[in-house]
Every structure is written in structure tokens, then in C-alpha cells.
C-alpha positions in Angstrom: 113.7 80.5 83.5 109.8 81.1 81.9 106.9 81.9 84.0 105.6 79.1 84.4 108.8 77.7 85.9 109.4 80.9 88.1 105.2 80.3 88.9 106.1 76.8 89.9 109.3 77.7 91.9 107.6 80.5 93.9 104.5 78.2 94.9 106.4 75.2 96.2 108.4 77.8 98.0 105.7 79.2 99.7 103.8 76.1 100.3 107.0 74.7 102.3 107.3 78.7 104.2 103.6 77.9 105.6 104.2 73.6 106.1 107.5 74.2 108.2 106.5 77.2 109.8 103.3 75.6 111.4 105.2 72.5 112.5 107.7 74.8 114.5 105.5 76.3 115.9 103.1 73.2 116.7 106.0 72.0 118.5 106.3 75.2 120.6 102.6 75.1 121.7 102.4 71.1 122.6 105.9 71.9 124.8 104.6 74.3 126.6 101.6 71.9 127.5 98.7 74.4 125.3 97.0 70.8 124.0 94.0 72.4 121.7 96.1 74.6 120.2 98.9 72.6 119.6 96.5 69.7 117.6 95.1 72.6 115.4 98.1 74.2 114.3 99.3 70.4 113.1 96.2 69.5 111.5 96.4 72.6 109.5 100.2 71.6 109.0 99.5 68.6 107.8 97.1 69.5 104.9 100.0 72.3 103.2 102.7 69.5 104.3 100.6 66.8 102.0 99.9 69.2 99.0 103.6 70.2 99.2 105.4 67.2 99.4 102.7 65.0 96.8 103.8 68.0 94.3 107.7 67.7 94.3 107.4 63.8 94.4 105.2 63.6 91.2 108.0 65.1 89.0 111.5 65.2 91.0 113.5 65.8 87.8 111.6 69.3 88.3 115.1 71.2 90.0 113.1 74.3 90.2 110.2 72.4 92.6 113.1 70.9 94.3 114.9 74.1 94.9 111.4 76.0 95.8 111.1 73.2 98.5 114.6 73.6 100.1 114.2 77.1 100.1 110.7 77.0 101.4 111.9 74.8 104.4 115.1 76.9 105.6 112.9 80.1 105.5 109.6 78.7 107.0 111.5 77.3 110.1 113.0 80.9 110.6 109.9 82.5 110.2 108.6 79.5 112.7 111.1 80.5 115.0 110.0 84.1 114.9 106.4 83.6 115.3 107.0 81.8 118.5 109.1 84.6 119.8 106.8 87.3 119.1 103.8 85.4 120.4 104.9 83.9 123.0 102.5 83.6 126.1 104.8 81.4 127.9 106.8 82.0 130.9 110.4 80.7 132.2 112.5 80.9 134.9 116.1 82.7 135.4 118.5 81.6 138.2 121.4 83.8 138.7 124.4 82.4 140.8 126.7 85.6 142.1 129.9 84.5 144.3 129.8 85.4 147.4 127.5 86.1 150.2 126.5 89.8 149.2 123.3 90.4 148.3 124.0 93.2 145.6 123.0 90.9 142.6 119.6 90.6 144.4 119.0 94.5 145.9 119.8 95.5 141.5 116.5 92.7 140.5 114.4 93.9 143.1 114.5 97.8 142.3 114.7 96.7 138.7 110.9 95.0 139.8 112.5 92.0 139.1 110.5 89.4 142.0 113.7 87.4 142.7 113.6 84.6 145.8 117.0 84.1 146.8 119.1 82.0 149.2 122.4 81.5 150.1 124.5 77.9 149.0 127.8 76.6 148.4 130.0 76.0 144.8 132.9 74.9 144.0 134.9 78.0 144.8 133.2 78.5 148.2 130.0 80.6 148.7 127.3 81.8 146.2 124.5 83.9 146.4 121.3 81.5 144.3 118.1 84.4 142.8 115.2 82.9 141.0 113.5 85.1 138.8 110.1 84.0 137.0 108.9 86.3 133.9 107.3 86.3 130.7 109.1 84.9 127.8 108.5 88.5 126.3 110.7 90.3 129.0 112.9 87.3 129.3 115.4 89.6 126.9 115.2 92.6 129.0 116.1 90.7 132.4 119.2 89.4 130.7 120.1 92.8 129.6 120.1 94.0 133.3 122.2 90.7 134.6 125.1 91.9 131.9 124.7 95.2 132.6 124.6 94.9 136.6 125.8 91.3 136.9 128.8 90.7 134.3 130.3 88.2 136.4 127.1 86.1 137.1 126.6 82.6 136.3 122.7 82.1 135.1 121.1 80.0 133.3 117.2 79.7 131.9 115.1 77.0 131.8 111.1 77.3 130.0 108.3 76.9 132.5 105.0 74.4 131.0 102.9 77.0 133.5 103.1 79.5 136.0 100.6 80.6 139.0 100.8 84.2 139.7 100.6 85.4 143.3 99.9 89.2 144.7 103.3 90.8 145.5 104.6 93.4 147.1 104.1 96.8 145.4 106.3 97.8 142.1 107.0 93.7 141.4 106.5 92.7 137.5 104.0 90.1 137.6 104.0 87.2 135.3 100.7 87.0 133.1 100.0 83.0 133.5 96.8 82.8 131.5 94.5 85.6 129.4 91.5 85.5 132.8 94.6 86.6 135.1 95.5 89.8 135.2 98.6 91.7 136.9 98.0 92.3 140.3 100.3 94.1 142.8 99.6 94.5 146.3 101.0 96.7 149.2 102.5 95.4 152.6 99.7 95.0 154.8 97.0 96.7 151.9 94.3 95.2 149.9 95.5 93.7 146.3 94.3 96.7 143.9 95.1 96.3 139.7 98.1 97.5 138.4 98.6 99.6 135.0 98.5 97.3 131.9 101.7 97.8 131.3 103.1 95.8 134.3 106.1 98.0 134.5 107.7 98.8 137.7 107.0 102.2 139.9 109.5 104.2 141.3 109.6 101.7 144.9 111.6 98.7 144.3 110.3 95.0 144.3 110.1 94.3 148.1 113.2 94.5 149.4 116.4 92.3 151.4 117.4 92.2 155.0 120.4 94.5 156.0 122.0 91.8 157.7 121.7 87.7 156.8 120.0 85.9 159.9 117.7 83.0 159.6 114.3 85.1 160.4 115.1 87.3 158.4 116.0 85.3 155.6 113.0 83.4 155.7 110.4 86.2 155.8 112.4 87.9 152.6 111.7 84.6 151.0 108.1 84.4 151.9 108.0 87.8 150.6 109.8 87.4 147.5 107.6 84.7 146.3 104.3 86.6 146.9 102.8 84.7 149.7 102.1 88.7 151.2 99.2 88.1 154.1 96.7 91.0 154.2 97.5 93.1 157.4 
């Protein structure tokens, strides 16, 4: 292969890296409802789509612009697909389904800081124990380590939130982020809301906490709890 054909090969390559990467990712903004960015990234995908594909189709007996392009496309979508991970500013939302009526899988997210709401339903095989868990996209992975380490036998799935409204909550709770002007907040039982470090990790206290024994008012103030609506005392 001469220069000019490697030259050729390595530019239609990278022109198709850039063109598929900003339509995967174009499609990961407009999905998660962010409109302005979403139209920029696929007018800027447009323009690398238009001089890459107008350059393979003037000369397809070209195999090494052909190849270029193929190779360009499987790569860019990876690199797509990693760019959306890493900047991610979404959030989603976890629901763990634990047989039976104990409350363990619940008492493990909330001294993890996980802000779990929970409440008790029926399955197939009988009772089930239902936690909701909202969190960034960029500790999604780390809640999903602690279900397999502390919840093996756990049913859960995950589903991607378009947006999230962050509440104070109880004191050592992981906040989710829900926009750059909000910042992590965590509040006290009965205290002022005050800021929390930057790094939103948990303190030492768990994430509110559960009733020691199931009883409709208890159940219903752990939920009111659980999803931040915390009155000032």
C-alpha cells in the first residue's frame, strides 16, 4: 500500500470515528430530553457525515476508502458509546425485588447512602419486598456492585430517567445531581438543610433508616422519609 493510499485509508477512517461517534451520542442527549444540545451535536454530525460519505461515493472501486469507512463506523460507535458513559449527566432509576417480607435488602441501601423508598407487594411465589433507588448514571455501576455483593438473589431491573428533582434528605443519603444550578444537599431530622462535601459520598450514619416492625404508620412515615419530603422541625 503507498502513502497516499494509507493517507487516504486513515482519513476516511477518521472522518467516519468523528461522523458515528457524534450521531451516538446525539441520540443519547435528544433521549434524555437535553433539546439544544442534542440539535448541535447533529448539525456538527451532519457536516463530517456529508464530507465522508460524498468521498467514498465519488470513487467506490477505492477498497481502501471503503475499508477506512467500515472501520471508521465500528470504532466511532464504540467510542460513541464511551463518551456517553463518561459524560453522562443523566440519572435512572433501580428497583430491586427481594422475596420475602424482610427488610434486609433495604437496611444494606440505606447504610450504603443508598435513598431507597420501599414497600411491600405480592409475586408470583408469594411475598416480595419492592426498593426504588434513584442515582446518577455515574454511580449507577457502584449500586449494582452492592446489590450482587449484598443482594445475590435479587431481582432488579434499571430503567433511564428523562429528569430528576432532587429533594433534601435525611443526613448521609447520596443525592442525585439533577441539573449543574442544583447542588447536593443533605439535611438532618428536624435541622436546617446545610451543603454537603462535593463529593456526595455517604458519612458514617446511614441513609435514614426502616421501622423495626412493619405497621401501616410506620410504613408510611419511612416512605415519606425515604423520598426526601423531610419537614423542618
Amino acid at each position: 500500500m503507498s502513502l497516499d493510499m494509507l493517507q487516504s485509508t486513515l482519513a476516511m477512517a477518521g472522518m467516519a470515528v468523528i461522523s458515528v461517534s457524534l450521531w451516538t451520542l446525539r441520540v443519547a442527549l435528544t433521549a434524555r430530553g437535553r433539546k439544544i444540545a442534542g440539535s448541535l451535536t447533529a448539525g456538527a454530525e451532519a457536516v463530517v457525515f456529508l464530507l465522508a460519505f460524498s468521498t467514498v461515493m465519488t470513487d467506490l472501486t477505492a477498497v481502501e476508502k471503503v475499508a477506512g469507512y467500515a472501520v471508521g463506523v465500528a470504532a466511532g460507535t464504540l467510542l460513541g458509546v464511551i463518551i456517553d458513559q463518561r459524560l453522562s449527566a443523566g440519572q435512572s432509576e433501580i428497583r430491586v425485588v427481594s422475596p420475602g417480607s424482610d427488610l434486609g435488602i433495604v437496611r444494606q441501601l440505606h447504610a450504603l447512602g443508598w435513598p431507597a423508598t420501599w414497600m411491600q407487594a405480592n409475586g408470583p411465589r408469594g411475598e416480595v419486598t419492592i426498593a426504588f433507588v434513584a442515582v446518577d448514571d455515574t454511580r449507577l455501576s457502584k449500586v449494582l456492585r452492592d446489590l450482587d455483593r449484598h443482594a445475590p438473589e435479587a431481582f432488579w431491573t434499571v430503567e433511564r430517567l428523562q429528569t430528576a428533582r432532587p429533594v433534601p434528605l435525611p443526613e448521609g443519603c447520596i443525592q442525585v445531581r439533577g441539573g449543574k444550578s442544583l447542588r447536593i444537599r443533605r439535611v438532618q431530622r428536624g435541622s436546617n438543610p446545610r451543603p454537603a462535601a462535593a463529593t456526595g459520598r455517604p458519612e458514617s450514619r446511614p441513609c435514614g433508616g426502616v421501622p423495626s416492625e412493619y405497621s401501616a404508620p410506620a410504613l408510611d412515615a419511612e416512605l415519606e422519609l425515604a423520598t426526601g419530603a423531610v419537614q423542618e422541625g
